[in-house]
VOKOL-154812 format. One line per 10 residues: number of its first residue (from 0); for each residue x, y, z of N, C-alpha, C. Coordinates in pm, whole numbers, plus 32768, in hexadecimal, padded with zeros to 4 digits. Layout:
<sites>
NUM> X/Y/Z/X/Y/Z/X/Y/Z; ...
</sites>
This chain:
<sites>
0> 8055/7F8A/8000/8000/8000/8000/8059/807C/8000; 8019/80B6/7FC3/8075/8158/7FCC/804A/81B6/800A; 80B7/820F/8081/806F/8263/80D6/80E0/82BE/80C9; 8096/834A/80F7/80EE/83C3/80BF/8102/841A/817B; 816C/8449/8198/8161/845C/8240/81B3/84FB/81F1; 816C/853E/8219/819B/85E7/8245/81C7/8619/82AC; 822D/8688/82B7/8238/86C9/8301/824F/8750/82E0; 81E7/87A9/82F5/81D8/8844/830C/81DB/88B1/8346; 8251/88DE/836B/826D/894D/83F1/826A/89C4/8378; 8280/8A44/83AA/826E/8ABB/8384/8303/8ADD/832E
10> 8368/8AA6/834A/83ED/8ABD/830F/8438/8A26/82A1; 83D3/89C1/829B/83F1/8967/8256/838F/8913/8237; 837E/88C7/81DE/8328/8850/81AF/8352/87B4/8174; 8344/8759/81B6/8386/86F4/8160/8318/8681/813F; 830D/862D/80EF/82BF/85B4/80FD/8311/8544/80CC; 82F7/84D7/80F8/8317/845D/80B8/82A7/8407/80A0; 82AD/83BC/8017/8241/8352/7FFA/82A9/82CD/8027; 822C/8288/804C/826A/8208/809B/8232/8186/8047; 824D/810F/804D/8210/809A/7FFF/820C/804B/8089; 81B7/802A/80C7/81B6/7FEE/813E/8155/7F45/815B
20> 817D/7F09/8183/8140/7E85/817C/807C/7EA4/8198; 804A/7E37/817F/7FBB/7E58/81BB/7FE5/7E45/826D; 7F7B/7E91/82C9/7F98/7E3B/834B/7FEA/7EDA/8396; 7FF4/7F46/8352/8077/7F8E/8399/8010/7FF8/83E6; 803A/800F/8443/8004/8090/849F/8049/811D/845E; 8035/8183/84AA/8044/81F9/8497/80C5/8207/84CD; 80E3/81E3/854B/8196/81FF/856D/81D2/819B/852A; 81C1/8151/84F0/8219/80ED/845E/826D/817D/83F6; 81ED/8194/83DD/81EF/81E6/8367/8258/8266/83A6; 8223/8292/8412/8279/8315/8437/82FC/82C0/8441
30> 831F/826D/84A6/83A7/822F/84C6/83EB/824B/8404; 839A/81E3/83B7/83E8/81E7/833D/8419/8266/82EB; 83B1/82DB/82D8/83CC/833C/82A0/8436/8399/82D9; 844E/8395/8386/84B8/83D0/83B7/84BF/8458/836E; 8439/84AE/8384/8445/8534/8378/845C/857E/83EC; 842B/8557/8452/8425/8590/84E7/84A9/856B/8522; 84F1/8555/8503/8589/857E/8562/8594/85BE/85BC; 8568/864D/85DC/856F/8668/8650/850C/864E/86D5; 84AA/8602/86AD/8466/85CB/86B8/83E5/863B/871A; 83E0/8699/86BA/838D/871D/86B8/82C2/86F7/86BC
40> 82DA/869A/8675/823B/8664/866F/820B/8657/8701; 819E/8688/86FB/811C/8679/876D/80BC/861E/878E; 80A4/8614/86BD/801E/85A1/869C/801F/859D/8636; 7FC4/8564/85F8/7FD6/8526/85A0/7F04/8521/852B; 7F22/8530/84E7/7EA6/8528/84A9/7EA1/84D0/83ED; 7E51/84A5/83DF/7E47/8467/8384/7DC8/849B/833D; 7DF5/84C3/82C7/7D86/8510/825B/7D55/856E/82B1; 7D7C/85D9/831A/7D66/8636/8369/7D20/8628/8405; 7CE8/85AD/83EE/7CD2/8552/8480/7D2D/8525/84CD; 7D41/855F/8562/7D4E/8545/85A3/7D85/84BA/85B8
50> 7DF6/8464/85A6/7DF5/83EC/85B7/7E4B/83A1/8650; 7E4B/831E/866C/7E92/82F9/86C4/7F05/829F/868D; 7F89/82A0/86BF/8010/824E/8683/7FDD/81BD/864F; 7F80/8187/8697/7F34/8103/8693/7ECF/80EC/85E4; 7E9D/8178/85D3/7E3D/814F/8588/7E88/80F8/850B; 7E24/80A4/84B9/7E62/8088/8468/7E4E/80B1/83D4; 7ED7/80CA/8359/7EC0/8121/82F5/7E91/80CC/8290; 7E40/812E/822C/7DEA/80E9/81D2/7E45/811A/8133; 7E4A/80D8/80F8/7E99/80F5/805A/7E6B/81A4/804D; 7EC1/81E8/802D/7EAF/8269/7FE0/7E9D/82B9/804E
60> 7EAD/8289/80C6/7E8C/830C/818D/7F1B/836D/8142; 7EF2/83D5/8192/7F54/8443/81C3/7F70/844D/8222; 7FE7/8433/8263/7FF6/8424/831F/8044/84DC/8313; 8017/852D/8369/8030/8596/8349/806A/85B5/840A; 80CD/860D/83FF/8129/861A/8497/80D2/86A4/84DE; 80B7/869A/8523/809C/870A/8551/80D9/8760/85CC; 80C8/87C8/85C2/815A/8808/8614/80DE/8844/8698; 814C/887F/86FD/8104/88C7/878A/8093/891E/8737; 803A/897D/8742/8011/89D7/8764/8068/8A51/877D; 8063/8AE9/8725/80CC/8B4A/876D/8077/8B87/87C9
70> 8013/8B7E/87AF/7FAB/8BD7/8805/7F0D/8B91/8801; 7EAF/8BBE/8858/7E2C/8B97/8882/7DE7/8BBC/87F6; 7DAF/8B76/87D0/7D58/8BCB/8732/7CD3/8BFA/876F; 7CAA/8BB7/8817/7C32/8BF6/8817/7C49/8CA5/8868; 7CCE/8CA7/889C/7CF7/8D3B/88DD/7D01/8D77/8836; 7D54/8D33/87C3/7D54/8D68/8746/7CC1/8DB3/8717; 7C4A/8D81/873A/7BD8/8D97/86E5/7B9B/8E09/8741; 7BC8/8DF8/87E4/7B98/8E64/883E/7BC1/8ED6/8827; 7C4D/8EF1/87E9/7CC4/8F63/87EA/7C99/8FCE/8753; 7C75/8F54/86FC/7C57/8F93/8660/7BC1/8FAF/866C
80> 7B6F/8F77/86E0/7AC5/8FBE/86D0/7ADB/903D/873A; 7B2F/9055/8797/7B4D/90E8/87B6/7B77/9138/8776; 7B96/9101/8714/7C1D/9163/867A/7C85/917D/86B9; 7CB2/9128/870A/7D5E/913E/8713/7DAD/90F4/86D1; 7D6B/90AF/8666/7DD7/9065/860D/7DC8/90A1/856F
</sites>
């Protein structure tokens, strides 16, 4: 099966496509692609869902890295409906 794992921070982007047995979880796939080196990831989502290291990937998933949070988006939405953003 073929699965594609991203990683997207604000100063870089990388992906790797993977060919992975049937049977592989989601930390398979991350372990193999070895984009996260610094090992910056938080979580993890698949096709933009939310996923767990456990789930298991289906031919053609996107395991996508997801980084901290820089800030609250709901203080974000409080700050820009006062117009201070």
């Amino acid at each position: 099966m073929r699965v594609e794992v991203v990683l997207a921070w604000p100063d870089r982007y990388q992906r790797q496509e993977l060919e992975l047995p049937e049977g592989c979880v989601l930390s398979d796939a991350v372990e193999m692609a070895a984009l996260d080196v610094g090992g910056e990831a938080v979580a993890y989502a698949v096709h933009g869902l939310l996923a767990r290291p456990q789930q298991l990937l289906q031919d053609g998933d996107r395991v996508e890295l997801l980084r901290p949070l820089l800030a609250d988006p709901k203080e974000n939405r409080r700050r820009r409906a006062r117009g201070g953003d």
